[in-house]
PDB file as gemmi writes it, atoms N, CA and C in Angstrom:
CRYST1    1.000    1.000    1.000  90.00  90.00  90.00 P 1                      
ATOM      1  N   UNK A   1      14.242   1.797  -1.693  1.00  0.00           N  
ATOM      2  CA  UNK A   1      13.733   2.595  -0.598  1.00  0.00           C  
ATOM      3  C   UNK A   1      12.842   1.770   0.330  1.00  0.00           C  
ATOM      4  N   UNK A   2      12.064   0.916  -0.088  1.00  0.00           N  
ATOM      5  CA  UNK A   2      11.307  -0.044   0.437  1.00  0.00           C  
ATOM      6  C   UNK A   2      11.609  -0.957   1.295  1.00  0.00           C  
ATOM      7  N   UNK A   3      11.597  -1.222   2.891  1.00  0.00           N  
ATOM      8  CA  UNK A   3      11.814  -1.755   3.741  1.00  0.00           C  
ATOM      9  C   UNK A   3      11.290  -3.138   3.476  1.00  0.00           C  
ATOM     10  N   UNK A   4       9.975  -3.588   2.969  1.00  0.00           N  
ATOM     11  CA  UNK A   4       9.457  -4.591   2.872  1.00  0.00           C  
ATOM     12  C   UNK A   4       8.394  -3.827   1.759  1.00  0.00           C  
ATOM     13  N   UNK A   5       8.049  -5.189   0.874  1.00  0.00           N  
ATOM     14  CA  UNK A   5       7.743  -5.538  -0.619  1.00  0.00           C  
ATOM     15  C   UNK A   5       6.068  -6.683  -0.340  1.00  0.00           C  
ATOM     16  N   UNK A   6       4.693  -6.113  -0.644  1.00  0.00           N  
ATOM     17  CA  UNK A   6       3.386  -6.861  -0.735  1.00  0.00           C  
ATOM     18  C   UNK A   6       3.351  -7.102  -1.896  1.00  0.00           C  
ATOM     19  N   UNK A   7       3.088  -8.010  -2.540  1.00  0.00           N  
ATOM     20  CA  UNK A   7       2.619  -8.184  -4.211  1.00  0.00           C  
ATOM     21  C   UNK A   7       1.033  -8.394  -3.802  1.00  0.00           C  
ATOM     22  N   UNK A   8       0.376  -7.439  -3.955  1.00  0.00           N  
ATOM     23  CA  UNK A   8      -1.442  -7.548  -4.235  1.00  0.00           C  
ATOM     24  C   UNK A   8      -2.154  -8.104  -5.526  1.00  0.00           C  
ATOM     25  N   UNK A   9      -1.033  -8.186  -6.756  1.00  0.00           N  
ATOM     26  CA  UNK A   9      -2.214  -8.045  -7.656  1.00  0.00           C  
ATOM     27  C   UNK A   9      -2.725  -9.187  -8.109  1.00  0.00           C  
ATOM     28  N   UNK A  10      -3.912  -9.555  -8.613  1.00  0.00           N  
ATOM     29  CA  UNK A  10      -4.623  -9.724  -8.609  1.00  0.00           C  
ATOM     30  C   UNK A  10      -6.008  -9.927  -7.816  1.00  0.00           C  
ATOM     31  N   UNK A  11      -5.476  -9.201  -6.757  1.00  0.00           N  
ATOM     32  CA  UNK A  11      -6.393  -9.393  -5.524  1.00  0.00           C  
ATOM     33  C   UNK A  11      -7.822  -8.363  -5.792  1.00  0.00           C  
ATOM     34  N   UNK A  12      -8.631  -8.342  -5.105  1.00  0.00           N  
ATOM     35  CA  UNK A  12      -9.708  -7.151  -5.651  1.00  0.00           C  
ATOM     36  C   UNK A  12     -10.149  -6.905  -4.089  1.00  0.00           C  
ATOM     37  N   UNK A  13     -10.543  -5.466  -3.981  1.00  0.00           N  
ATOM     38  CA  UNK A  13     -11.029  -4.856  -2.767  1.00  0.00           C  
ATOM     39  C   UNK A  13     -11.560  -5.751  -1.933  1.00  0.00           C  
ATOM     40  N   UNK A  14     -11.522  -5.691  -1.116  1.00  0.00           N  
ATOM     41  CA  UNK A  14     -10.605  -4.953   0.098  1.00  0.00           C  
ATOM     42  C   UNK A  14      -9.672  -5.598   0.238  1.00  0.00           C  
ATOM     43  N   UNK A  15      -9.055  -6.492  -0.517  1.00  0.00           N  
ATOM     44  CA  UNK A  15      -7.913  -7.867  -0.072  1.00  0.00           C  
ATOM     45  C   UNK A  15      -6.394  -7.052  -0.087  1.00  0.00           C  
ATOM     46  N   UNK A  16      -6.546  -6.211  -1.182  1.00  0.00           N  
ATOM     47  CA  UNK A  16      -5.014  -5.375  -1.279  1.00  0.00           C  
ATOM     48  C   UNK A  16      -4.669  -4.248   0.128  1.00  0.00           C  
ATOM     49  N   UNK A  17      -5.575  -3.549   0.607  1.00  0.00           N  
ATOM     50  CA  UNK A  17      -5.608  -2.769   1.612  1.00  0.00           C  
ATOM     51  C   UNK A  17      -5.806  -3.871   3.072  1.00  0.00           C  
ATOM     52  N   UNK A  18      -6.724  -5.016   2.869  1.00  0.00           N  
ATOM     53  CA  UNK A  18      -6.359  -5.941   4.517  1.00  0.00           C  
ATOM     54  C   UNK A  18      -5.295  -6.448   4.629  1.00  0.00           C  
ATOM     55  N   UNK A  19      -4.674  -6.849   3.521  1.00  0.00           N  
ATOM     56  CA  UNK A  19      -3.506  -7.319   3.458  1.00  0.00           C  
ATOM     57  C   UNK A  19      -2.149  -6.081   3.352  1.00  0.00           C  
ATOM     58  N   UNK A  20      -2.438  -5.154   3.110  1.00  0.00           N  
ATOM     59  CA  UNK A  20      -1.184  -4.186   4.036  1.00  0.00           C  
ATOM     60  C   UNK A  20      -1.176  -3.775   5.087  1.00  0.00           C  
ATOM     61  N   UNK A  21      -2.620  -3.709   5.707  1.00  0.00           N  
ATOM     62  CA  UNK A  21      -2.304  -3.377   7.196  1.00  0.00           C  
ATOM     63  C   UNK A  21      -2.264  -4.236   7.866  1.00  0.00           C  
ATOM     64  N   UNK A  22      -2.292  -5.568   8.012  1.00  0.00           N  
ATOM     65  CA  UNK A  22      -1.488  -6.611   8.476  1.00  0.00           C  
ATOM     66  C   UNK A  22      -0.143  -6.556   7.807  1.00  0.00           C  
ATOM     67  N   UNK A  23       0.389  -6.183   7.167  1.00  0.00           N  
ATOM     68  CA  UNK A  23       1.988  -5.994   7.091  1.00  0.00           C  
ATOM     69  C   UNK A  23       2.604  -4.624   7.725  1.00  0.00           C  
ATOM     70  N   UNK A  24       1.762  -3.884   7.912  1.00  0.00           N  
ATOM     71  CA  UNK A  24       1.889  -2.436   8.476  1.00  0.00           C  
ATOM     72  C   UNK A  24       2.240  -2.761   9.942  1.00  0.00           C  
ATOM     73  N   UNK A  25       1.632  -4.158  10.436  1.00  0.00           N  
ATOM     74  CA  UNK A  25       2.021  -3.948  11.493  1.00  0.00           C  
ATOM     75  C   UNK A  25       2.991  -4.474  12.216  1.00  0.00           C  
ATOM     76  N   UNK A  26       3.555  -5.447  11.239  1.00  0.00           N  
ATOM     77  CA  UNK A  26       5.164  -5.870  11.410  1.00  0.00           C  
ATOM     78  C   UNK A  26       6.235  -4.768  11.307  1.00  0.00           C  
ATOM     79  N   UNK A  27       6.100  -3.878  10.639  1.00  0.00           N  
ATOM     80  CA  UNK A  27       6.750  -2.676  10.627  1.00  0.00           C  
ATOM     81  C   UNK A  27       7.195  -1.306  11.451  1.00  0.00           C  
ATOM     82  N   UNK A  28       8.082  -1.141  12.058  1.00  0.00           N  
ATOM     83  CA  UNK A  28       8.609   0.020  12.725  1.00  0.00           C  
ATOM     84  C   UNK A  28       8.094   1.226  12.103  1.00  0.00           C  
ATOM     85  N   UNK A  29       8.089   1.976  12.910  1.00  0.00           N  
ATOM     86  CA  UNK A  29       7.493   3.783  12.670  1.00  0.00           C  
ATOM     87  C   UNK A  29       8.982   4.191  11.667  1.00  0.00           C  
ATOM     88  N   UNK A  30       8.153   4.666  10.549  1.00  0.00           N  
ATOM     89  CA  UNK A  30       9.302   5.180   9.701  1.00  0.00           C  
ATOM     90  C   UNK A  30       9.768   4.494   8.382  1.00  0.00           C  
ATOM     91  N   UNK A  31       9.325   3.398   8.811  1.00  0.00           N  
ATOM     92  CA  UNK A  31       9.758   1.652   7.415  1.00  0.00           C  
ATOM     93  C   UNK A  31       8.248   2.180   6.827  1.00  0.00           C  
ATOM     94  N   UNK A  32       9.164   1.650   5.314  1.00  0.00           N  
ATOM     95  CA  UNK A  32       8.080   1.751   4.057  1.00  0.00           C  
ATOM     96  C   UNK A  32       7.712   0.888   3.574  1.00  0.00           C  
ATOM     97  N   UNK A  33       6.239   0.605   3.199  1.00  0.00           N  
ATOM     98  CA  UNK A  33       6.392  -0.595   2.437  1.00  0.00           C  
ATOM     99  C   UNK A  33       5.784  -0.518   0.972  1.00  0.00           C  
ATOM    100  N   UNK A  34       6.501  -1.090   0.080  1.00  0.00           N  
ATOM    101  CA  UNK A  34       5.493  -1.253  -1.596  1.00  0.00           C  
ATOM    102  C   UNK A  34       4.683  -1.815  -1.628  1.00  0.00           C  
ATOM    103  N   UNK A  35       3.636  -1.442  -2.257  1.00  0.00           N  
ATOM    104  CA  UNK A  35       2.492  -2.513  -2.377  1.00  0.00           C  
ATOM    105  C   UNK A  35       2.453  -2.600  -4.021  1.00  0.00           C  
ATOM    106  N   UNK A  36       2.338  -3.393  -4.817  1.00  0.00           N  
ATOM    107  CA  UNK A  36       1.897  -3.283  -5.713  1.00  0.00           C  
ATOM    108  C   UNK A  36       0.491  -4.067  -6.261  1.00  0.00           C  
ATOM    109  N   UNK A  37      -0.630  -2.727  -6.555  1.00  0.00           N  
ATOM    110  CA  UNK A  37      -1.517  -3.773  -6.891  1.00  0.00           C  
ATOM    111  C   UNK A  37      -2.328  -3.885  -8.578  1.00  0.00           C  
ATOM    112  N   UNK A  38      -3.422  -4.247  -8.697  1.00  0.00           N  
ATOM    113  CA  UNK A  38      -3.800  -4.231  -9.786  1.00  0.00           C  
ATOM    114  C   UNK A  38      -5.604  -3.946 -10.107  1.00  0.00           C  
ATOM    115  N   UNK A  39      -5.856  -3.772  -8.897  1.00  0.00           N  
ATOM    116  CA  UNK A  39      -6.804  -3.687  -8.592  1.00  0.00           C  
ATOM    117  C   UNK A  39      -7.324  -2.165  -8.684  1.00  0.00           C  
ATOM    118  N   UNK A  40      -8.259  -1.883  -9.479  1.00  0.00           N  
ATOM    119  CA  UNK A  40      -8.717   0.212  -9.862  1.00  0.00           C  
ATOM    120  C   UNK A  40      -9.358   0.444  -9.010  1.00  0.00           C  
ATOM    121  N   UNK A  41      -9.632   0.122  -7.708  1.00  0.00           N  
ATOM    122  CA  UNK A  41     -10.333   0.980  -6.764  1.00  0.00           C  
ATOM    123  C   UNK A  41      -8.655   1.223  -5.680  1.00  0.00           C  
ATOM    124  N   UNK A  42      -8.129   0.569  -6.171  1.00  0.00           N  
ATOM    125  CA  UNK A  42      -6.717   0.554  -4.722  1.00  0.00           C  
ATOM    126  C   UNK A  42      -6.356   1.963  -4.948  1.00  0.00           C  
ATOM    127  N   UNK A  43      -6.537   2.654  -6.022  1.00  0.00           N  
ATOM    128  CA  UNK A  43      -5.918   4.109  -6.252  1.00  0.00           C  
ATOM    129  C   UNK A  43      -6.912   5.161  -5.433  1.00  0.00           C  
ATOM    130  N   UNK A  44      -8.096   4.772  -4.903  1.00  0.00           N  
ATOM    131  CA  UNK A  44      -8.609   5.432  -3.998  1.00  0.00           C  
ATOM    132  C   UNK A  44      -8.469   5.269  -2.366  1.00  0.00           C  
ATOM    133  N   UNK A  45      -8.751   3.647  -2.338  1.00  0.00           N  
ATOM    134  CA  UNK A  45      -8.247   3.099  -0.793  1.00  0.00           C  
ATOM    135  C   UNK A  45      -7.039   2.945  -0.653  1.00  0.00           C  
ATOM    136  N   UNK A  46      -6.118   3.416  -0.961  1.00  0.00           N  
ATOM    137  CA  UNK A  46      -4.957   3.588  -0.245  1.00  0.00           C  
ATOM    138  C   UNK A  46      -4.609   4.757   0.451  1.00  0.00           C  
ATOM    139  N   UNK A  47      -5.059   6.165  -0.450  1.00  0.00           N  
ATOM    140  CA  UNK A  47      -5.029   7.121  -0.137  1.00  0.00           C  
ATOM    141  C   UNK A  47      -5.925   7.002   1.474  1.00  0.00           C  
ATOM    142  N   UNK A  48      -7.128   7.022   1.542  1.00  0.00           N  
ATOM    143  CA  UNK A  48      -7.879   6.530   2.484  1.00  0.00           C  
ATOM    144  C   UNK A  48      -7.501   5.696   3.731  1.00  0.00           C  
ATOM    145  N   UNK A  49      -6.571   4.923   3.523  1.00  0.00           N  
ATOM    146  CA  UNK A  49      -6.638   4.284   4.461  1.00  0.00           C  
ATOM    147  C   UNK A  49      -5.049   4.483   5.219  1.00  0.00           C  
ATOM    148  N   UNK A  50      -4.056   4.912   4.319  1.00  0.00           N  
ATOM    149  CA  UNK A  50      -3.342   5.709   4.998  1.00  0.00           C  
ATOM    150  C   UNK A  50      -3.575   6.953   6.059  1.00  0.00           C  
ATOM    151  N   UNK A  51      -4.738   7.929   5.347  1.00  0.00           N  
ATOM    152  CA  UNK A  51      -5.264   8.694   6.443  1.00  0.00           C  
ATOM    153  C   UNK A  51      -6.060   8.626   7.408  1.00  0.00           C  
ATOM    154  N   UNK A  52      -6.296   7.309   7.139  1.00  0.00           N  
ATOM    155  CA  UNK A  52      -7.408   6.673   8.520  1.00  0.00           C  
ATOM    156  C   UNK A  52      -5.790   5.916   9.709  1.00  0.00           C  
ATOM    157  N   UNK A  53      -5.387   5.673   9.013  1.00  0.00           N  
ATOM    158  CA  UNK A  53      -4.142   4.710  10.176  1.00  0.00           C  
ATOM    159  C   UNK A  53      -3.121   5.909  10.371  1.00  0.00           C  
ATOM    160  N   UNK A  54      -2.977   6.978  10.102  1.00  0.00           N  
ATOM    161  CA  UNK A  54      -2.131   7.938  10.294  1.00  0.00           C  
ATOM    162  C   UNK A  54      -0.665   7.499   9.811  1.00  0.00           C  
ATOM    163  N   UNK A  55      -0.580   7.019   8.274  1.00  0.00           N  
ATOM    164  CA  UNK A  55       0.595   6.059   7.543  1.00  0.00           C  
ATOM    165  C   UNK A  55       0.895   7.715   6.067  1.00  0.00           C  
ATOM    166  N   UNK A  56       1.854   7.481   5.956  1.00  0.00           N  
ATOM    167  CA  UNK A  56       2.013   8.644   5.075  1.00  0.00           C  
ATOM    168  C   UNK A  56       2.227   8.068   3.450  1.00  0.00           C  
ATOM    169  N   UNK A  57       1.484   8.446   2.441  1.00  0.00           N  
ATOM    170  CA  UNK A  57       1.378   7.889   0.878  1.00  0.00           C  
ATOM    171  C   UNK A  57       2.558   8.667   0.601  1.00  0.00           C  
ATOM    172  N   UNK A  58       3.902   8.096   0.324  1.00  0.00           N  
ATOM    173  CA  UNK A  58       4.991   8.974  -0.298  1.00  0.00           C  
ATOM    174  C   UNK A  58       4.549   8.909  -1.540  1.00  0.00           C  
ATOM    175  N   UNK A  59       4.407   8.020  -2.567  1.00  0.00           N  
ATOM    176  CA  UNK A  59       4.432   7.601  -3.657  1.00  0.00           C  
ATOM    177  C   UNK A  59       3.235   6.724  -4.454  1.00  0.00           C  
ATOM    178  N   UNK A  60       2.977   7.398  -5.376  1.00  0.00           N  
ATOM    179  CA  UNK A  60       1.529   6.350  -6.255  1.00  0.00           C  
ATOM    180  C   UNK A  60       1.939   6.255  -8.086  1.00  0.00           C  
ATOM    181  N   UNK A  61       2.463   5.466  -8.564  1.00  0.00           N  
ATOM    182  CA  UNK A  61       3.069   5.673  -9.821  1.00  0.00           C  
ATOM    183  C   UNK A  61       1.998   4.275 -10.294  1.00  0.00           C  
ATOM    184  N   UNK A  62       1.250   4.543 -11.470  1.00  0.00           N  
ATOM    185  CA  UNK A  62       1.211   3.464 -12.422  1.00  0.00           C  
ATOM    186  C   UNK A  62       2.007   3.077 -13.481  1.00  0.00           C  
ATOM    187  N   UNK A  63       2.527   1.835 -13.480  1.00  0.00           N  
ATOM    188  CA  UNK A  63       3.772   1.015 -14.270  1.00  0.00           C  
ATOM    189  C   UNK A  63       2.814  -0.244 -15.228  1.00  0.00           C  
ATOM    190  N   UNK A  64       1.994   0.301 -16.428  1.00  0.00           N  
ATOM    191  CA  UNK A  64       1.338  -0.266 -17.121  1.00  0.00           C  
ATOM    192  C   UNK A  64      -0.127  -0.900 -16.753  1.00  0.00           C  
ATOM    193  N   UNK A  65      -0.255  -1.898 -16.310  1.00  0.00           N  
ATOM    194  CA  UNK A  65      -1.688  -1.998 -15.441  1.00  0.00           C  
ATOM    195  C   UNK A  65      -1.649  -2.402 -13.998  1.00  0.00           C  
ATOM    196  N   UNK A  66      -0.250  -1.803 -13.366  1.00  0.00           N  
ATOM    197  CA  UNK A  66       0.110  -2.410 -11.821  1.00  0.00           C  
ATOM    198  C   UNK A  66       0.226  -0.899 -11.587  1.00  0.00           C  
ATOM    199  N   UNK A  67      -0.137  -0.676 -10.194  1.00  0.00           N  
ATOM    200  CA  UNK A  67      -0.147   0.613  -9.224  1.00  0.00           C  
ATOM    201  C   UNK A  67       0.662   0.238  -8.456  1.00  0.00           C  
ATOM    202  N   UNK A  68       1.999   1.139  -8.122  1.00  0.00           N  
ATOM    203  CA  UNK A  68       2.616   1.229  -7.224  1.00  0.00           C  
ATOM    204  C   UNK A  68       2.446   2.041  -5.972  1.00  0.00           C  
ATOM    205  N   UNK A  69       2.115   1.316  -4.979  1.00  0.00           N  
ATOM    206  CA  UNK A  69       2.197   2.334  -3.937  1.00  0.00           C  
ATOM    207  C   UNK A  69       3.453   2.606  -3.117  1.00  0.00           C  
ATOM    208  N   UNK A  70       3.843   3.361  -2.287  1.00  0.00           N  
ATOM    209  CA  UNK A  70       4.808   3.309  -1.414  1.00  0.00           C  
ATOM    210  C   UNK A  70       4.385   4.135  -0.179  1.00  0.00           C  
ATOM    211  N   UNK A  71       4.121   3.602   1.252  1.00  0.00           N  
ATOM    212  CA  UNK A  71       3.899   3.703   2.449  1.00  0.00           C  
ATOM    213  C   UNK A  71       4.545   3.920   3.466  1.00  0.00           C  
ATOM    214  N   UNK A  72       4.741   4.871   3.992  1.00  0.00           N  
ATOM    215  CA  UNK A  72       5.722   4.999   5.307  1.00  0.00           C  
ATOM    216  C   UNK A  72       4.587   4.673   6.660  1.00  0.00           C  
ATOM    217  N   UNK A  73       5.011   4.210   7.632  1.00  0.00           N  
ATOM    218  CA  UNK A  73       4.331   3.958   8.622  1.00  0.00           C  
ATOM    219  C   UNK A  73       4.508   5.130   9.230  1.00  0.00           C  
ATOM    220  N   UNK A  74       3.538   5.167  10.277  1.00  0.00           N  
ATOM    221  CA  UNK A  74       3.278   6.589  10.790  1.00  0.00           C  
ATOM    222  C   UNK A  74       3.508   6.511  12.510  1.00  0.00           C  
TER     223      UNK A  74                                                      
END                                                                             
């Protein structure tokens, strides 16, 4: 489903969220992108910062100690 693919993890706040919205903005209205990170505050700032950029959170699944996000641009 994912138009384009960030690998964040090991990164720690704010590096996983600066580093998608600089990829957010290579992206067309409508393209999704995965982020996956590893970082336990990203399960709050993503939510957040999708609703600050007007980007829609389709998807938040944890897959062992990696968070998947999935992002539609807005």
């Amino acid at each position: 489903m994912a138009d384009t693919f960030l690998d964040a993890t090991g990164l720690l706040c704010p590096l996983p969220v600066l580093k998608a919205r600089k990829r957010m903005k290579d992206l067309a209205s409508g393209e999704v992108l995965t982020v996956h990170a590893t970082d336990p505050g990203a399960e709050r700032d993503f939510p957040a910062f999708c609703e600050t950029q007007g980007h829609e959170l389709i998807k938040v699944v944890k897959d062992g100690d990696i968070l998947v996000f999935e992002i539609r641009k807005g």
